[in-house]
C-alpha positions as CSV (number, residue, x, y, z in Angstrom):
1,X,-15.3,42.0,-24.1
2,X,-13.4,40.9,-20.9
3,X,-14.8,40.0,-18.0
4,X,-12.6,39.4,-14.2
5,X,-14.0,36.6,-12.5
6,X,-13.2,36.3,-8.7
7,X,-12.0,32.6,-7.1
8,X,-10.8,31.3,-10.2
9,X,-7.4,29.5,-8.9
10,X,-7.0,26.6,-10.8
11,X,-7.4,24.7,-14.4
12,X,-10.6,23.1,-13.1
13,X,-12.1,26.2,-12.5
14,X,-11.1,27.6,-15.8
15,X,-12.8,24.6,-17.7
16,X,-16.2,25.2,-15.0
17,X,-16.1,29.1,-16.2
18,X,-15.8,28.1,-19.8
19,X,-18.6,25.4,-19.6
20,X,-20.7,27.6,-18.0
21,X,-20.7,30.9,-20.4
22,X,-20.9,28.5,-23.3
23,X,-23.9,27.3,-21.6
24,X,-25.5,30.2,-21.3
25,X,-24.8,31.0,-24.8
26,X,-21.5,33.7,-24.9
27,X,-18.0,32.7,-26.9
28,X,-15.3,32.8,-25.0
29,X,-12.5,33.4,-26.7
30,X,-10.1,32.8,-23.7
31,X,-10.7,31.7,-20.3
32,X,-7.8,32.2,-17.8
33,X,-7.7,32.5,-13.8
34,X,-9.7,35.4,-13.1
35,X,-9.7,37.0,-16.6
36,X,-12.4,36.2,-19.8
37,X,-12.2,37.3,-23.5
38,X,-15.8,36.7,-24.8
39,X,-16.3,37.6,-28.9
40,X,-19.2,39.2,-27.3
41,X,-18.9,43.1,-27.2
42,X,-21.8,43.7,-24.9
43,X,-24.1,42.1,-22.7
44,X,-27.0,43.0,-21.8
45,X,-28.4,43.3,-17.9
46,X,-30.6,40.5,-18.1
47,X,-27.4,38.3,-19.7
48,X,-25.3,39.8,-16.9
49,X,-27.9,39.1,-14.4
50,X,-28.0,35.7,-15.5
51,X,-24.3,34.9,-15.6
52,X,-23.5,36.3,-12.1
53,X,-26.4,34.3,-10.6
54,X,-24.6,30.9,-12.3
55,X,-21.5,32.2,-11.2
56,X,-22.5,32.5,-7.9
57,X,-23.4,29.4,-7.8
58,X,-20.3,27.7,-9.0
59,X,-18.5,29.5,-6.3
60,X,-17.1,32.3,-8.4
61,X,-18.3,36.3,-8.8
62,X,-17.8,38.8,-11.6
63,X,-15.9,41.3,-10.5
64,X,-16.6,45.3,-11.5
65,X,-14.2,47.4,-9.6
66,X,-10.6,47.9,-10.6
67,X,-9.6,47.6,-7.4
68,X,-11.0,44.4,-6.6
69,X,-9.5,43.4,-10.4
70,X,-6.1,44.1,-8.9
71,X,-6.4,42.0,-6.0
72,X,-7.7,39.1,-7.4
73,X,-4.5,39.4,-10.4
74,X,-2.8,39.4,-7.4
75,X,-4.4,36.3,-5.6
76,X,-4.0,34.3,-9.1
77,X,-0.2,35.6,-9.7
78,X,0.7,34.1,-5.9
79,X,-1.4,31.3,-6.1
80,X,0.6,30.2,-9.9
81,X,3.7,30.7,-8.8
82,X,3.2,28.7,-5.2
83,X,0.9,25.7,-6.4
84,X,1.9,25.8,-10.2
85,X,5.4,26.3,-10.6
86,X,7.9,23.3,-9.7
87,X,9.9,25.1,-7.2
88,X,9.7,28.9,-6.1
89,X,13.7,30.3,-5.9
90,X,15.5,30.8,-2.9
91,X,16.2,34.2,-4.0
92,X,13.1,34.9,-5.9
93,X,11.9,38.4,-5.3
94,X,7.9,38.8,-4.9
95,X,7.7,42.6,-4.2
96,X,9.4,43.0,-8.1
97,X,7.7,40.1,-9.6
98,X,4.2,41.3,-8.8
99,X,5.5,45.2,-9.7
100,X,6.6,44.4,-13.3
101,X,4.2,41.9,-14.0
102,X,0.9,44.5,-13.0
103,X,2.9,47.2,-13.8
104,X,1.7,48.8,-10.9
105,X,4.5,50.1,-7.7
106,X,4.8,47.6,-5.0
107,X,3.7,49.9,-2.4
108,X,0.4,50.8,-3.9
109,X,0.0,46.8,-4.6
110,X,1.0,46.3,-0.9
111,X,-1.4,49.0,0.7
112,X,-4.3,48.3,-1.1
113,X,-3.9,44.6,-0.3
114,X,-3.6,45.1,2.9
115,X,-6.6,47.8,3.3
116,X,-9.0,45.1,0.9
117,X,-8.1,42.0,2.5
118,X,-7.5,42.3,6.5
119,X,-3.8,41.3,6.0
120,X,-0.5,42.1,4.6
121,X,0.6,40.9,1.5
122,X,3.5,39.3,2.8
123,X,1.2,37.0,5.2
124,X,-1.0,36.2,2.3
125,X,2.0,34.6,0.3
126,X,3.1,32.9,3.6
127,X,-0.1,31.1,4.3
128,X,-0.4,29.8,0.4
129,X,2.9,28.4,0.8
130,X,1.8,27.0,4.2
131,X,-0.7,25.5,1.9
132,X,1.3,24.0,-0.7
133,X,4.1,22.5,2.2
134,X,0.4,20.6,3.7
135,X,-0.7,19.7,0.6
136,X,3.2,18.4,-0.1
137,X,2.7,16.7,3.4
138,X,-0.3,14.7,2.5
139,X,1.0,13.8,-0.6
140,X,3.8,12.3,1.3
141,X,6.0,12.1,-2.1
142,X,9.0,14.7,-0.7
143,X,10.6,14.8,2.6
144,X,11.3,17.8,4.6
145,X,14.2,19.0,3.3
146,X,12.5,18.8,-0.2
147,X,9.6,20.5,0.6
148,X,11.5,23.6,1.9
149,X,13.7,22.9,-0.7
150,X,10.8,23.7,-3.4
151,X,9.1,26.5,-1.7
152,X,12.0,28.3,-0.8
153,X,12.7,28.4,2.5
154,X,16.6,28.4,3.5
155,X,15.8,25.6,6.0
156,X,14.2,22.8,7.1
157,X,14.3,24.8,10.8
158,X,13.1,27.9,8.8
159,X,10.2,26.4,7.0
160,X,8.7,24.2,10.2
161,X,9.3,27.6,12.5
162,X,7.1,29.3,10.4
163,X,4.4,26.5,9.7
164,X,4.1,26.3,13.5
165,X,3.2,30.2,13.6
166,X,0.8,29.5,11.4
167,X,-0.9,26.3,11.5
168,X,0.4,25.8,15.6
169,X,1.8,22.7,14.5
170,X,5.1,21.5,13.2
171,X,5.1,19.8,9.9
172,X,6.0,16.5,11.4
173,X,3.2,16.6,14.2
174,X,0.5,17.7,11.5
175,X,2.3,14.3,9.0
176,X,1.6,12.3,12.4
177,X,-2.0,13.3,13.0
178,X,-3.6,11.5,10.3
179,X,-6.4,14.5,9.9
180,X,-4.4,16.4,7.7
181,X,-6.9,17.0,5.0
182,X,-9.1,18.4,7.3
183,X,-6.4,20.9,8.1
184,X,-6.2,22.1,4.7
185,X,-8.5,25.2,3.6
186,X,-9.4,26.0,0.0
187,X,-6.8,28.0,-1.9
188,X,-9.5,30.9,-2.4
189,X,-10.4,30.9,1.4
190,X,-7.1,31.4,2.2
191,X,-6.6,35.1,4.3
């Protein structure tokens, strides 16, 4: 049985999901972000019940429709390849990434992004790498030049034109204001 689990963006919450269905009793097999193989066939309403309430709780939700699966494959894709990977290519190409890898036309992917989460799909992978480059910041390991380097932006003036249309702030005023975690929004709140 597989089961889609909303929120899941990173290794800690992969371990929290597994804890908590082998808690409550189920196998998993395989726990990835957003996406559980149980050796379970069935569960039951009450064991459903049960799980969602726990899940809830954790911060996650079990997720029914396939639409809603789609999105949140979508979320988790983005969300790898920004905060996961060691550097996103200059030249990398989202719209066929996300295409072959859900098998599903970029349009469609697009629309129904768009129509589910209040923005366009584009602007979602813009704000998680706005995410990553504060993160970056805080970290204070790369400069500048690095960061943009890493996330692929062509440029340094590139990269800090469009933090500042995000955040309001260049990346160098935000380094300067010392409340930079506070600045910084979950990776699962992010729309």
């Amino acid at each position: 049985m597989t089961l889609y689990i909303k929120n899941m963006v990173c290794n800690r919450c992969i371990l929290v999901v597994q804890q908590e269905l082998e808690k409550q009793g189920l196998h998993p097999q395989k726990v990835s972000l957003g996406e559980v193989s149980l050796e379970e066939s069935h569960l039951d309403d009450t064991q459903l019940s049960r799980l969602d309430t726990s899940l809830v709780t954790l911060g996650f939700e079990r997720i029914d429709d396939r639409k809603a699966r789609l999105i949140e494959s979508i979320k988790n894709i983005v969300i790898q390849k920004i905060h996961r990977a060691e550097s996103v290519n200059l030249k990398f190409n989202w719209s066929t990434m996300l295409s072959e890898e859900l098998n599903v036309d970029y349009n469609l992917l697009s629309n129904l992004f768009s129509s589910v989460e209040g923005i366009t799909l584009e602007q979602y992978i813009i704000r998680q790498k706005i995410e990553r480059v504060k993160e970056l910041i805080f970290y204070a390991e790369l400069n500048f030049s690095e960061i943009a380097d890493r996330l692929g932006y062509s440029s340094v003036a590139h990269l800090s034109a469009q933090f500042k249309k995000v955040t309001g702030f260049t990346p160098s005023e935000l380094k300067k204001s010392r409340d930079i975690d506070q600045k910084r929004k979950p990776l699962d709140n992010i729309n």
